[in-house]
Structure formats: C-alpha cells, structure tokens
N, C-alpha and C positions, 0 to 999 in steps of 0.2 A: 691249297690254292686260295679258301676264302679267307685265309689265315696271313696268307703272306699278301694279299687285296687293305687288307684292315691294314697288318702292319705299314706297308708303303703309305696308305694315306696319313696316316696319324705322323709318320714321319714329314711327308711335306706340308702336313698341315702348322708342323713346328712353325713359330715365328708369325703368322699370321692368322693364329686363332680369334684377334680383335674384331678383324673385319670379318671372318667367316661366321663366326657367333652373331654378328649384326645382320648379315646378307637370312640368315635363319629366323630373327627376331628372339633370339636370345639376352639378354642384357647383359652388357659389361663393366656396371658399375664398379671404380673403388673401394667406393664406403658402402658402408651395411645397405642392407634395402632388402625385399621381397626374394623371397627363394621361386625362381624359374619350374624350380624341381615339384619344391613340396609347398609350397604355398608361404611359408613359414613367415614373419616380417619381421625387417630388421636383423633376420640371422643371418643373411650371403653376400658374400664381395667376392668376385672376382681379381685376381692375385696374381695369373699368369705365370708363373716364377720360372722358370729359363725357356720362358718363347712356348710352356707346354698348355697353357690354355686353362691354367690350374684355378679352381675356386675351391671355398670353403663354406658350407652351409653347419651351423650350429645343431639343425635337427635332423637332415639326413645324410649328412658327410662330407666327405670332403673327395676329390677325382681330378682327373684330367680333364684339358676339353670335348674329346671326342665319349669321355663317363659322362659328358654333360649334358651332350646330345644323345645320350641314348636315354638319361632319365628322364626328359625335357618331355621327347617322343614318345617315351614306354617304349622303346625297341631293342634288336639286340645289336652287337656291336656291328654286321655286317651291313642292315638298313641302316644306320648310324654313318662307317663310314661313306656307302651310297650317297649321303644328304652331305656332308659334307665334297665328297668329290663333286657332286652335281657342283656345289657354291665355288668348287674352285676353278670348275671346266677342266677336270683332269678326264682323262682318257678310262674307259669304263676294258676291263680285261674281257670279260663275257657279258652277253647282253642280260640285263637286269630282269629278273623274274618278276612275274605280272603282279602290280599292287595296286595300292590305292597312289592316287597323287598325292605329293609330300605335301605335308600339311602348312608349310611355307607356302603353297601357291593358293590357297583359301584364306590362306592369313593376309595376304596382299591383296584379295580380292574383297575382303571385310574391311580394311583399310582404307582404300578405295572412295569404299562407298559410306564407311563412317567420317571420311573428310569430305564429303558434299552434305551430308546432313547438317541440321542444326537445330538449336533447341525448341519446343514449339507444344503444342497441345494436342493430343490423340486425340480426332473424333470419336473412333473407338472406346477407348479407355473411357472418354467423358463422358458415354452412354451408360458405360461401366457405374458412374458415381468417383470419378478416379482420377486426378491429374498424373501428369505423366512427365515421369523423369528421363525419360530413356530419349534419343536424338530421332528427328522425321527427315524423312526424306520430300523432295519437292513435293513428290505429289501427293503427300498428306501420309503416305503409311511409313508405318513404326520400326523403327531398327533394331532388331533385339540380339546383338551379339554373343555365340554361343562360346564356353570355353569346356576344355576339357579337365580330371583333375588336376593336372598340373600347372594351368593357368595357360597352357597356351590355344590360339584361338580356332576353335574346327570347324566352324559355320557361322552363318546367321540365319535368325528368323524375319522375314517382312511380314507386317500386319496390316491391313490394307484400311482404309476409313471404317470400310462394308464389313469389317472383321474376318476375313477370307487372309486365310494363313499361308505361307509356302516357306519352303526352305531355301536359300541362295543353291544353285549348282556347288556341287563340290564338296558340298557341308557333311560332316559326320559326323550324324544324330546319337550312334550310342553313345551312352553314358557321358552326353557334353548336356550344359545346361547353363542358364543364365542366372547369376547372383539376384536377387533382387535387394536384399538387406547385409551387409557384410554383419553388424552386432560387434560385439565387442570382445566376447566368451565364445569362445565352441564349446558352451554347455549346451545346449539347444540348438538344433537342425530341422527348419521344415521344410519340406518335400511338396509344392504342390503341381499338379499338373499343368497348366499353363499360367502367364502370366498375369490376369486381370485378379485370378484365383491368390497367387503368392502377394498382388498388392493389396488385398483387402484383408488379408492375414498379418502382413506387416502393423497394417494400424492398429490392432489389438494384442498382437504380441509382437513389439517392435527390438525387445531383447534379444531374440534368436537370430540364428542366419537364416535367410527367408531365401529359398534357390528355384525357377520353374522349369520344370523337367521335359517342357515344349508336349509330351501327350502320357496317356496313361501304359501305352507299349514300354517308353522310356524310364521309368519310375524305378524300375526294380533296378537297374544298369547304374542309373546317378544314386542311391541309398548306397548300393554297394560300394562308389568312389567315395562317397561320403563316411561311411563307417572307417574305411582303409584310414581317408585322412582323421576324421576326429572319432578314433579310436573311444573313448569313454564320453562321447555327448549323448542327449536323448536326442531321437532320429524319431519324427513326427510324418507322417503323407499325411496332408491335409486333402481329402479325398475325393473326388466328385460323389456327386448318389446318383448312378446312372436309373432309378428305378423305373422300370417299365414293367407293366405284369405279362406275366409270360415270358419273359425275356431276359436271359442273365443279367446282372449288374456288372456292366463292366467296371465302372470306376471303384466302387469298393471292392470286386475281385485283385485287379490290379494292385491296389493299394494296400489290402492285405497281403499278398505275396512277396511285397516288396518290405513292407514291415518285417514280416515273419523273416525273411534271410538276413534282416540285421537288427535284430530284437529289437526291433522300433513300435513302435504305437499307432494309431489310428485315429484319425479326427475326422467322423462323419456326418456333415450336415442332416440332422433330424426332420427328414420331410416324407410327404406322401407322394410328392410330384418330384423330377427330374431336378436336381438343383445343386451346385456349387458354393464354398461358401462366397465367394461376390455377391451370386442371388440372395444367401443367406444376411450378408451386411446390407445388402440395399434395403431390403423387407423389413428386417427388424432392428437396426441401426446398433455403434462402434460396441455399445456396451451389452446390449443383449446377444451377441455375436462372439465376444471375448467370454462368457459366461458358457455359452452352449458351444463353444470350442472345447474350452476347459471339460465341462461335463461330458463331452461326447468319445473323449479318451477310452483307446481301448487296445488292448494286444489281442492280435487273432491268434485263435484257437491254433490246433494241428499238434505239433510236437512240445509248444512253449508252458510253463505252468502257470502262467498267468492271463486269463480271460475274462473279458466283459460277461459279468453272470448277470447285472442289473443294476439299471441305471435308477436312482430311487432320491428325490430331492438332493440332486446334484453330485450323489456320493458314486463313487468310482470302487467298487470293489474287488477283493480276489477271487480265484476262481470259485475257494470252496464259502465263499459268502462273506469273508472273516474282513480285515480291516480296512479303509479306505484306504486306498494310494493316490490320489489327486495331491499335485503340491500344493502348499497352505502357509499361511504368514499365524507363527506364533509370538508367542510371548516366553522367550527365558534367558537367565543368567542377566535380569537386566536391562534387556535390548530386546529387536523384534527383532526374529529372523527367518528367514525363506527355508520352507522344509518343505525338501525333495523325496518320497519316497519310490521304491524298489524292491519288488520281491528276489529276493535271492537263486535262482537255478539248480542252486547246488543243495542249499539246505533248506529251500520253500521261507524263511523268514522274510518278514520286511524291514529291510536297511533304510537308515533314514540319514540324508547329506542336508548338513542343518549350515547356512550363509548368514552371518550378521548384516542386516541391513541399515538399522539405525538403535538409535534409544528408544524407550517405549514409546510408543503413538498407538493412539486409535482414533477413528472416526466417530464423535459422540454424538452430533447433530447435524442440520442442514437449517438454512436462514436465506435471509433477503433482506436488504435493506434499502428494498422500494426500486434498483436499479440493477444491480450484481446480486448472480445466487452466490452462496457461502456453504464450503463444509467447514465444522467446529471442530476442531483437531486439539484431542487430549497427547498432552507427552511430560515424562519426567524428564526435567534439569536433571545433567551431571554434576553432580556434589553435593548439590542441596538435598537431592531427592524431590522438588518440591512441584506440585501437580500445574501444570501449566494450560491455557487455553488460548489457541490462536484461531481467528476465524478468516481463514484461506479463501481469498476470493475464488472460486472454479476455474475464469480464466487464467490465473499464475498455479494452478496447482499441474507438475510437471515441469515448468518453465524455471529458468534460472535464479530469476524472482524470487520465485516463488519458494524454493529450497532455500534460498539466503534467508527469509523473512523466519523460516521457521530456525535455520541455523543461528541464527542472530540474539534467538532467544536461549541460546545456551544447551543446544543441542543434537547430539553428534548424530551424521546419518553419511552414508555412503557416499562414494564419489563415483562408481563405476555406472555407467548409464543403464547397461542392461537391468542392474536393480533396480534402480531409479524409477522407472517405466513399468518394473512391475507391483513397485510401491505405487505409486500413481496409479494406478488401477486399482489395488487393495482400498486404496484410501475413498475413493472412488467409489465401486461398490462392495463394498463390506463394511460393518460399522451400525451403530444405530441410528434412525433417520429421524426422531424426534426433532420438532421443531425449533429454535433457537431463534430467540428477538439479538440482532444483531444492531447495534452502535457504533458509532464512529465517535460519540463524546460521553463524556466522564458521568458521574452524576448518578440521579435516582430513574430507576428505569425497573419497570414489573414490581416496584414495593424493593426494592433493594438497591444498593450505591456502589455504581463502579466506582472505584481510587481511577486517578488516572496512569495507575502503574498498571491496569487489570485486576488487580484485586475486589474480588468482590462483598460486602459484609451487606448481611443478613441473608434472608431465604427468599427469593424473587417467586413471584405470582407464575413464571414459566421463564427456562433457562436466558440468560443474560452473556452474551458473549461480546468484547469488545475489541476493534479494531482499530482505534484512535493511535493518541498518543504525542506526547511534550517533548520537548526538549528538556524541560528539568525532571521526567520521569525517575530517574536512577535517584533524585532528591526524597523520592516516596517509601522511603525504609526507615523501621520501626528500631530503633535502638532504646532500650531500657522496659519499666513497665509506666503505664500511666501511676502509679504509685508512686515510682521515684521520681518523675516530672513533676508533680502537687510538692514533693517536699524538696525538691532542687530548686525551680523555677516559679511555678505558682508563688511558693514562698515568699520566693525575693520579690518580687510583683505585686503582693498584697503591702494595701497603703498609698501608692502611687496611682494616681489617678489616671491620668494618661496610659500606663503599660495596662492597669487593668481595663480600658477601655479598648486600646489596640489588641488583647487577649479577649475580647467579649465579641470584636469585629469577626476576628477568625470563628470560634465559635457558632456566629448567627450564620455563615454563609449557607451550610447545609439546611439547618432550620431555615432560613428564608426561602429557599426555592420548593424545600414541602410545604410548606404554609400559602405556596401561590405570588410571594413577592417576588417582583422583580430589581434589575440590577443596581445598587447603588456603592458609595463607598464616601468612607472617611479619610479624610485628609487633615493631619495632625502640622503646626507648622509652629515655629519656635527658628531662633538664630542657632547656630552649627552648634555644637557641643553640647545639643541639652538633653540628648538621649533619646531619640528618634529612631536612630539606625539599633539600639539595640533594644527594642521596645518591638520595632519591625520583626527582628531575630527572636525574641522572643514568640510574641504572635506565631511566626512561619514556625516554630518546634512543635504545636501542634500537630502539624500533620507530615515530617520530615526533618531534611538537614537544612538549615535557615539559608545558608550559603548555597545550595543546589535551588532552592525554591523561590529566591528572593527575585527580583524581578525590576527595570530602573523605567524611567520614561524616557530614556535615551534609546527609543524603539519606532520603527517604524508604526506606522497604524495598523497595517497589514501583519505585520508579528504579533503586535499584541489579540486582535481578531481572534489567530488563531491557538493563542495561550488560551486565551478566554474560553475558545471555543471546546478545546481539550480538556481545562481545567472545569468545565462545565457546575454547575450548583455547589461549586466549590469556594477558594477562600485565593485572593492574588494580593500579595506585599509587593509593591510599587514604591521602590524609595528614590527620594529626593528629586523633588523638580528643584534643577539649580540652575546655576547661570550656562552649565556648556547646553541645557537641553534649547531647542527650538520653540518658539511659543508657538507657530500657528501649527507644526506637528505635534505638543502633547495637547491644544486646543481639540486636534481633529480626534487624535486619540482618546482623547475622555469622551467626547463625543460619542464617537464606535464605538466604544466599550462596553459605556453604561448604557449605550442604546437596545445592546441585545440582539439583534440582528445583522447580518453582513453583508456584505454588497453583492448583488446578481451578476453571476458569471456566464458567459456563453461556455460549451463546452468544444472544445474542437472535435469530437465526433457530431456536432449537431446539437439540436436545442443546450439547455444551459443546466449549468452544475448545481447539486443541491444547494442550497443555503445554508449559510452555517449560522447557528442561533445558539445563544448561552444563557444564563442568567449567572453572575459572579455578587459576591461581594470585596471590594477591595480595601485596603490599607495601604494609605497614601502619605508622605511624609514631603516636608520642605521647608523653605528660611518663610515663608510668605503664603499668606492664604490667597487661594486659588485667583480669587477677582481681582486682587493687588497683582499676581505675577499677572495677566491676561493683558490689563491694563499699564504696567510698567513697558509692558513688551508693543504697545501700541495695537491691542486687540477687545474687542469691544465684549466682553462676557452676556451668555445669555443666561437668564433666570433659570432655564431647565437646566444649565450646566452646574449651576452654584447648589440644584438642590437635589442634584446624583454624584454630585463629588462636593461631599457639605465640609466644610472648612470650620476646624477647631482646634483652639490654642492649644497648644502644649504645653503641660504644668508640668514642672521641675522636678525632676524626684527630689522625695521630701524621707523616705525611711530606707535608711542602708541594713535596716536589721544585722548588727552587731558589727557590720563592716564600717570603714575607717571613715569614710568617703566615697561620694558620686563614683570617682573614676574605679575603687574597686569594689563598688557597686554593679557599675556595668560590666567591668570583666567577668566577675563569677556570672555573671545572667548571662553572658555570650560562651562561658564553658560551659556553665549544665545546659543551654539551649543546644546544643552541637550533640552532648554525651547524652543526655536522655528527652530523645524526640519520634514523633511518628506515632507510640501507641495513647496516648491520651485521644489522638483524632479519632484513629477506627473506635477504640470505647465509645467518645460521646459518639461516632455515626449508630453505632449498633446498638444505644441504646434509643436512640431517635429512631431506629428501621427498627425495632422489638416493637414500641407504640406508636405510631404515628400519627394517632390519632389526636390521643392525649396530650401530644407538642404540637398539634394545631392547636385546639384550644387552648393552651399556655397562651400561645400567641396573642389570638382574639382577644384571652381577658386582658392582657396586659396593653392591648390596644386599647380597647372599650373605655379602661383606666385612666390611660395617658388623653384620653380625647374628650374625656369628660371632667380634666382638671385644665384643660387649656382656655384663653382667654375669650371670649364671645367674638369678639371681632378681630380674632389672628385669620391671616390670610391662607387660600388652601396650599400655597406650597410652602408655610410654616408649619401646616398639619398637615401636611406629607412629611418633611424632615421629622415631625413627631412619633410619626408611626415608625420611623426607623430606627429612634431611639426604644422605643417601647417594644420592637425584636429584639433590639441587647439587653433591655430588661426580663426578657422574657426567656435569654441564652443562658443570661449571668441565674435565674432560677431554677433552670433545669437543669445544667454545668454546675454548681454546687458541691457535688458528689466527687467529683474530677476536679475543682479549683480547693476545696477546701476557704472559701472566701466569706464574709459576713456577708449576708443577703442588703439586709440594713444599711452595709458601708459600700456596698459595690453599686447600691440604687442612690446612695447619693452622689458619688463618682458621677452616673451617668446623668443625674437629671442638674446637676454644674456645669456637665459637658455641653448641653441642648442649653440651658439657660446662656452661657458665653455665648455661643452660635447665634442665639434669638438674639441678644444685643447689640450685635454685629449686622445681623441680616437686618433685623427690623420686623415689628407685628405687620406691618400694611403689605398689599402686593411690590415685589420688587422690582417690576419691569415696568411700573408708573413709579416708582423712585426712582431708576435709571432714567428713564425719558424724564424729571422733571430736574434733576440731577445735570444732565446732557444740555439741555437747556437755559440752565443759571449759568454754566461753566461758558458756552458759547458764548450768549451774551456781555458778560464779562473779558472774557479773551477778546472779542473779535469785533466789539462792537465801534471803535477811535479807528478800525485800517481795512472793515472788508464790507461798511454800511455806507452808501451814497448818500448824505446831508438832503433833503429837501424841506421846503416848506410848501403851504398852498397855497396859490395862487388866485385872485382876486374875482377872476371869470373863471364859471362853470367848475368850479372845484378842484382845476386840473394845478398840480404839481409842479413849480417852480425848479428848477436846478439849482442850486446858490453854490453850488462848487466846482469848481472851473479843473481841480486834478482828478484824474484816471483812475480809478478803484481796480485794482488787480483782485481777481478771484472774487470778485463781487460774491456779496453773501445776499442784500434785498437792500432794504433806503429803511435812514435813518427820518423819523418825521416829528417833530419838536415843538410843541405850544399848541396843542389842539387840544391836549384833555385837563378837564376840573382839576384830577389829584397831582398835575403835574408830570406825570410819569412821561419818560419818551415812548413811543412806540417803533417798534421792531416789525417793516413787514420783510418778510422771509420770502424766498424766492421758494416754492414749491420742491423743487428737484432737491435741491439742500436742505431744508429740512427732513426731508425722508430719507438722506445718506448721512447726516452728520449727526440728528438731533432720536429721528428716532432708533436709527441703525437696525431696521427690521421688526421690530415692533409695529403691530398693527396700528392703522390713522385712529383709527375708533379709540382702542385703549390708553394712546398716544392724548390723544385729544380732550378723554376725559381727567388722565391724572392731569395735564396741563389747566385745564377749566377747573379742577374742583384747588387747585392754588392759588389761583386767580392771575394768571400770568397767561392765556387764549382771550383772545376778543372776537369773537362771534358776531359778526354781520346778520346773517343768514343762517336757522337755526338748521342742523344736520348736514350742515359742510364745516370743514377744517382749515381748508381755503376759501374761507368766507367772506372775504372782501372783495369788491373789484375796484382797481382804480387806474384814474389816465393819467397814465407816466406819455407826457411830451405828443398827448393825441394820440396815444396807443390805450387800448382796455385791457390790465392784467390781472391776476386774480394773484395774493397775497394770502400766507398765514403772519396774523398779528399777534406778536408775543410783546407783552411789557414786563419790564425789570420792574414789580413790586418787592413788599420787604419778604424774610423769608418766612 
C-alpha cells in the first residue's frame, strides 16, 4: 500500500516538479549553485530531464525529484512523498501518522518575519562589545535564523534588547544551528554555544566556520551534522565555564561530550568565576583572547588517546607529556608554512598537515613614527634571496593594502583568506618586539644612512626601518665595483673642471647634512652642447642609473618637495632650466627646495599632516645663470635665491684622454656612467658612516681655510657661498681614495669655480646692488613718459604745473633747476617705489645702499620719504632720487 502511495505520487508529480520543488522551498536553478542537499557550492543544477524532476550534485549525487525531497528532509521515501502530495492537494489514501509539521510551514513562518526585519544595531549584542550583523525586528530584538544540515530552514531564534531568548513556534532545535562565519575552508569548525559566544570568536579566528548551536543541550547534535558534512575538518566547542563550586560544570560537561563523539577539541575559557569567551574578549581584549583560545585546546579524556595533561607557557601537550600539538607558523623549504598537528588513533604518532602561506617573513620589530604604530616585517625576495624590511603600518596589516604593499616588494604570499587572517595574527603576535626608529625619509638616521631604495650602510645606534620612497627608487642599483667607476668614469672626468666640480657636488651631499649644512645647490650654465647633460650623467652614476635618477625642472613644486623629501641628505641632478620650463614655477621651486621645509597641511582626519623637511644638495644645469633666466622671464630674483642655487659657468671640456674629440668624449662618459654606477656611492657613505666624526672635522678645517683667505670686506652671503665651496673642498679630500683625482688640481678646479661666481656676483651685498641697480634702470627708462615736469613757484614754495598733457601710470614729478650740481630731481611717488625699485627689500636697506651712492636726498634724517611738498595746495610726502654719475 505504502509502496503503490509513493509510486502514484511520484507519477503525478511527473511534469510539474518545477513548481512543487518551489511550493517546498527547494531551488530550481539551471546553472551551478549551492546543493539543497549537502551544502556543496557551485556543484548542483537542477536538469529535470523528461518532466522527472532530475538534478545532479557533484558531491552527493545525482536522483529524481521526489530523491530530492527526501535528502533535502532527511526522510524516507513515504514522508517525502506525503510532502509532496500535501504541495499538490492530491487526495491522502489513509490518514497520515502523527508527526512533526513539514518543515515547509516553519520555513514560511521564518520568511515571514525575516521580510519585516531590517538591518539595525542589537542593543544586546552592543552590550556584548559586538556589532551585529544579523536583521531586527521592530521592536529591537534580533532575528537569528536556524537551519538544519542541509541548509534548509527549521526555526528561528528572537533575542529580545533585555537578552531573553525564545524560540519562534514550530522551530526544531535539534541539531539546527546558525552559521555565524561561512570561512572559506572546512578546515576548521567551531561549535559555540550561543551567539554573542561564536561572534567574539569570529574576531580572533575569522578562518574557521564559526556556527551557534542556540544552548549547550544542543552541542552534541550540531558537532555530529558537522563532522557527517566536513568529514576531515578540526571540530573545536568553544565552551562556556559554567563553574560554580559545588555544582557540576555544565558547559564544559556539555562540550566535552560533544567533542569526544566527533574527535573534536575543546576551547575552555581559563577562569575562577562563570564566563564565556565574549566575557573572555571584553576583559582581556582581540589579542590576549586569540592567544588563550589557542592555548586552552584540549581533547577530553574517556576512550580518545589524546588529552590535556598540562598547560605550561602556552604549549599544548599529549597525553603521555611528549610533543606539543598546538598549530604553529614555521619556516621551511623557503616559505612559511601553517603546521597543523595530530596525534594518530591508530599508531599514537603525531602527523603533522604543513600549508604554504607565503615566502619567508617574520615580525623583527615594533616602531612609531610620532602618529602610526608599526610592525618591522623581515622577508626574502624570490630570486635574489635578498633580506628585505618593510615597516607595516598596524592599520593596513590584514587589509588589502596592506598585503599589496608587502607583495609589491617581490613577494609571494597566499591568496586564500582563511590564511591570511591567520597570518595576521602570527605577524601580530609573534615575532620580536624590539624597538625600531621608523622614517618616512632617506638619509642619516641612529648613525647610519638609509638609500632611498631601503638600503641601509653602516651600523645604526638602534634598528632603522624605512617606509618612504621615490619615484626614481628602482634608479638606486649598484652595477659594477667602485673600482671600475674610478677607472671608467672618474678617469674621463679628471682635467675637466666643470664634470669634476659637478662629481664633487654629488659627493658633498651626504657629507653636508652630517656636518649640520643645510640645502644648497649648483647651477652649471653654458649654451646647449657643451656638455652639461653628461656631466649631470656622470655625477648621478654615483649613486645609481643616471637615466632613472636624473630629475628636470619641468616639475611641479609639489613633486620636487617630495623627491627632495624622499631623497633626503642626499644628492638631486636637476637638468636644464630651458625655454619650455615656466619661470615663476622653477622660481617657486628653487625656493621650496632649498628652503628645506614644506608646506603645513591640514589632515582630513583632523589637525594637520606631518611636515615634510629635507636637506639636499643639488646639480643644476642650463643655457643662462639663474638671475639672467629670473629676469629675461620678467621676474625679480632675490639675493637668498642666487645664494642657494649659486650660478657657475661652465668650462668646456678641455681633455678627451686619448679619444678623438668632445663628442666621443661624452659618449664613453654616458656608457660607463650607465654600465658601472651605484657602488662608489654606498663606498663613500660607509666610509663617511665608519667615522663620522673625522668628516666633520675635514669640514670645519676646510672651512676655517676658506674663510681665513677671503677678502675683509666680502659680504656675508659671498662667505656663505664660500663655505659651500670649502664642503667640495673638503668632499674632493676625503673622496680621493674613490676619485683617484690630484688633490692639488681638483682644489684648483674649485677655487676657479667660486672665483667666476664672485665676479659675477660681486664682493659687496647684493640686494643694495639690486636696489641701486633697479633704480639707475628706472630712472633711465621711465623718466621722458611716467615723471610730471614741474618747477616752483614763486609764493610759498608750492609747485607750478608747466605741462598741460596727461601722464598715464604716473611714476612722481620731474623737478628741474633747484640744485648747485645741476642734477634733476626724481620725486617718487611712495607706493612705486616700494613695488618697482625696491621689489621687497627692506625701506631701511633699500635706503642705505641708495644713500651710500649718492642717488637718496634725505630731508628729514630716519625717513626714506623724507620730503614733503605742495603739489597744487596738497602736502605729499616724496622719496627723492637724483640720476648722478655711476
């Protein structure tokens, strides 16, 4: 009878198993997707093939519709077809034996009430320490949807604000349970009793499948659906401590029991009082939590042969005391990999499942750099082998970021996230926690110099980890020895004054910033083809590939800042200011540069970003010294700019050393610059970081030198440019060893170089040359079209008009036959001379270079608008300048 029941349904059900599988909540997908049955993903489509309702699952088979409803249910074929005759309203032959309600009508009633919920905040859970993923209902409590193994749904849980729990009617609690974490691997299952318990376990082991089993009755039921589906994962109860004295421990009875039936483990919060791990993570927070979970591992006793004998500085051992089996992050073949151990059943051994997670890493330090903490993470490059250090801000460690930053550097590490996350914790806690001075720029920093590639030379005062970094970074590689650089390059460079001056510039930059100087630079100028750009190329082979390193003033301000700032106590080749560059942008830029400091930024979290500060020396090239381009381009040069970007001609090369001529002169000097560059730099650093003391003193004496053969009344920013020569004197003496150069011929090079400059610039101060310069030129230009003609007038002194046309952009009145030497006088309209004459220059210094040439007429002694007079019954006050001789 119940044989020929089954058959008839499954016969009428031919043809419209589409809708009866829907009326069930079964899915009738096409394409791949989640198996109904066994959880499986991407293995099941439903296929129907002649009206019979047919799927195919990859991992547990393949049936008809009415096989589909009975694995869906767990039941057998006669409740199966029941569920389907209810969905068709076919007629029942004898009345149906007493059961539970089809699990269809709980699933409509979960449905329901998951379509009125919406996304929202547990008061509950928040009290927890806990935001909350899961939907609320109106009136604030929590919907916690229960499913069974097979995915389909057999109750829900409500959680109320007040934390008072119930079940929906209907629901059936065994062995159903709420996912909290899907993961990624069914390597790892953990089991906890309710939900607040599996969310505070999620944060510290977010690799596993995290599932809450609603109470500790439940435990044993959902472990056992759990092992059926993930046959070979580790099955963990994360377990309550019910301890009360006197009074059994329910939650670790529970959770050992449930362990024990499916060789699972135990995670027991370590306390004296009643507590869960939630109470465990709120007390002692994410990281001391993930540690005393790990350590609290345990197999209960009974029939299995592995048991917690003693828990002893975190180690997890077997029963008979012997090796630890806690899993561990080693080092082999290479790489670091995640080892799992297991004692065996059968032969007592421990089997060890060893997962490649990345290339070598470990945690070497911890830092700060005044705003972000830092871990110092050691790893080998793939290929090189070669030892690497990244200093990981804490916020991107974990984060997408954060893995690209360290991928980026050449090496290999996992994509599966379950590892991920348990790498992130490794890295996190484990590792040594020694301190680390952490930088964002290049330079000398604890007694030793970062490169701006990371490279560190010499032995710093306490570890140096850098986190900066250039755009011409990959320019900072070492091709040849410093030995063939001296006999490639050096060579052809010695004799030539200019390339050995441009090779003395790169040199001083490191020496300059230990010695305490601040930023300066030379600027080499000559007309196009006279060997400039490969003088540049040269220079930059010190420390790199000339082409990666070289650097133009066809840059924003903002770019060069932060070259400078990267390229920190370092050395920047800037070539050619030409006609496409902009003047008032390489004006502002030299300005920034040499200034040393960067502009104050707000931060958009609030207050404002560090400042970014350098000291550089740079090598400057172009057709035209600095104050002729400033001035051709209609811009007024200040004295501080001509004596941080000092302007010197460029002499000819004059020795080809055995080659033909200039031009295959410069080609060899642009091959071996290319083919042997990078190691003469780190040499001279690491010999400058060996003493450092001793290349200060170079310095000084060679200052003391320079400043005690200069002339009594040169001015101080001609003996500032002095002392900058007398650091290339003092680079070219301690580079010797590395140039191979005459000491003799390379200090007369430089004091030619400073000699042309002084000639140019002038012994006296230069900003009472500009002002009296600005002056002659005004007068001269402007004085026949922008001066109003008067003479005086007969009564009271007052000022006659005598010209009858319009003066457009009046400059002041021209005033004609009042003085002894004949001279006219020039009064100046106030506002104009201080925009056109002195152009920012102070009145005061303004007023004395003008007074000591005898071109200010002074009225009234300690004013500069020292005269008053009445133009037309008005009182104005006037600066009087006369065109005497020069």
């Amino acid at each position: 009878m119940q044989n020929d029941f089954v058959s008839d349904v499954r016969s009428k059900a031919n043809g419209y198993w589409p809708s009866i599988l829907e009326r069930l909540a079964i899915p009738t997908n096409r394409g791949e997707g989640p198996c109904p049955a066994c959880g499986g993903k991407t293995r099941y489509r439903f296929d129907n093939k002649d009206n019979r309702g047919t799927y195919f699952c990859s991992h547990c088979g393949a049936g008809t519709g009415l096989d589909l409803v009975m694995k869906v249910n767990q039941c057998g074929a006669r409740e199966a077809a029941e569920l389907v005759a209810e969905a068709m309203a076919l007629p029942m032959p004898e009345p149906k034996p007493a059961r539970e309600k089809p699990q269809t009508d709980i699933a409509g009633k979960v449905a329901a009430l998951a379509a009125k919920a919406s996304p929202g905040q547990s008061a509950y859970l928040g009290s927890k320490g806990l935001q909350c993923p899961f939907p609320m209902l109106s009136d604030g409590s929590l919907l916690l949807v229960l499913k069974n193994g097979a995915g389909a749904t057999t109750g829900a849980q409500v959680i109320k604000p007040d934390g008072s729990k119930r079940l929906v009617a209907g629901t059936v609690k065994k062995g159903s349970f709420c996912v909290v974490n899907s993961g990624e691997t069914p390597e790892t299952v953990i089991i906890a009793e309710g939900l607040a318990t599996a969310l505070s376990v999620q944060q510290f082991r977010p690799d596993a499948i995290i599932i809450a089993a609603i109470d500790a009755g439940n435990l044993l039921p959902v472990a056992q659906v759990m092992r059926q589906r993930y046959p070979d994962a580790q099955i963990i109860i994360a377990a309550d401590n019910d301890i009360k004295p006197g009074e059994p421990n329910t939650g670790k009875s529970a959770a050992e029991k449930a362990a024990k039936a499916v060789s699972g483990r135990v995670a027991l919060p370590q306390s004296e009082e009643k507590a869960d791990w939630n109470d465990f993570h709120q007390q002692h927070g994410p990281e001391a939590a993930a540690a005393a979970f790990n350590d609290s591992l345990y197999q209960p006793g009974g029939n299995m042969p592995v048991q917690l004998k003693a828990i002893e500085g975190g180690k997890q051992t077997a029963s008979d005391g012997g090796e630890d089996l806690k899993p561990y992050f080693d080092k082999r073949k290479g790489g670091l990999y995640y080892i799992e151990r297991k004692q065996n059943q059968d032969t007592g051994a421990v089997d060890e499942r060893e997962t490649w997670v990345s290339d070598e890493m470990e945690t070497v330090g911890i830092g700060s750099d005044g705003k972000d903490g830092y871990i110092v993470i050691r790893m080998r490059q793939e290929g090189t082998g070669t030892l690497l250090y990244e200093a990981m801000p804490r916020r991107e460690l974990g984060s997408p970021q954060g893995w690209g930053r360290l991928r980026s550097r050449g090496v290999n590490i996992t994509a599966r996230r379950a590892h991920l996350d348990l790498l992130t914790n490794h890295l996190q806690l484990h590792g040594d926690r020694e301190q680390w001075t952490i930088t964002h720029t290049a330079g000398w920093h604890e007694g030793a110099y970062v490169m701006p590639d990371g490279h560190i030379i010499g032995k710093p005062e306490r570890p140096v980890a850098f986190c900066g970094g250039t755009s011409a970074v990959t320019g900072y590689v070492v091709r040849g020895t410093a030995a063939e650089w001296r006999s490639n390059v050096a060579s052809l460079m010695r004799g030539n004054k200019s390339m050995v001056l441009g090779a003395l510039v790169a040199f001083a930059a490191p020496l300059n910033s230990l010695a305490g100087g601040s930023c300066f630079g030379i600027h080499l100028f000559a007309q196009s083809s006279a060997g400039k750009t490969t003088t540049v190329e040269a220079a930059s082979s010190i420390y790199g590939v000339p082409d990666e390193l070289k650097l133009t003033w066809d840059a924003t301000k903002y770019g060069l800042t932060i070259e400078a700032a990267s390229r920190n106590d370092g050395f920047m080749p800037i070539d050619e200011i030409g006609q496409g560059n902009n003047a008032k942008d390489v004006a502002g830029s030299a300005y920034s540069l040499f200034n040393g400091t960067g502009r104050i930024q707000g931060h958009k979290d609030g207050g404002n970003r560090a400042v970014l500060r350098w000291a550089i020396v740079a090598l400057s090239t172009g057709e035209e010294d600095f104050e002729t381009y400033l001035l051709r381009n209609g811009l007024t040069p200040k004295a501080g700019q001509l004596v941080r970007l000092v302007s010197v001609p460029f002499s000819d090369t004059t020795e080809f050393h055995d080659l033909d001529d200039g031009d295959q002169h410069s080609r060899a000097i642009k091959r071996a610059s290319s083919k042997y560059c990078g190691a003469v730099g780190r040499e001279w650093i690491a010999m400058l970081a060996a003493d450092r003391e001793s290349a200060c003193q170079k310095v000084s004496e060679r200052e003391n030198a320079w400043l005690s053969n200069l002339p009594e009344d040169l001015s101080p920013q001609a003996k500032r440019v002095a002392i900058r020569f007398a650091l290339l004197d003092a680079a070219a003496e301690l580079s010797m060893p590395l140039t191979g150069w005459s000491l003799e011929e390379t200090r007369a090079h430089i004091k030619s170089s400073f000699d042309e400059w002084l000639d140019n610039y002038g012994t006296g101060n230069r900003e009472k040359y500009q002002v009296v310069s600005r002056a002659r030129d005004f007068i001269q230009r402007y004085a026949l079209n922008r001066f109003q003609p008067y003479t005086f007038g007969k009564r009271n002194g007052d000022m006659d008009n005598l010209s009858a046309s319009r003066i457009t952009n009046l400059a002041g009145y021209l005033v004609s036959g009042r003085r002894e030497d004949g001279c006219n006088e020039y009064h100046i309209i106030p506002s104009v001379f201080e925009s056109e004459i002195l152009c920012g220059i102070q009145k005061k210094l303004g007023a004395e270079a003008l007074e000591e040439v005898g071109m200010l007429v002074r009225r009234e002694p300690g004013r500069i608008d020292g005269k008053t007079i009445s133009v037309n019954g008005s009182q104005q006050r006037f600066i009087v300048l006369i065109d005497g001789e020069d």
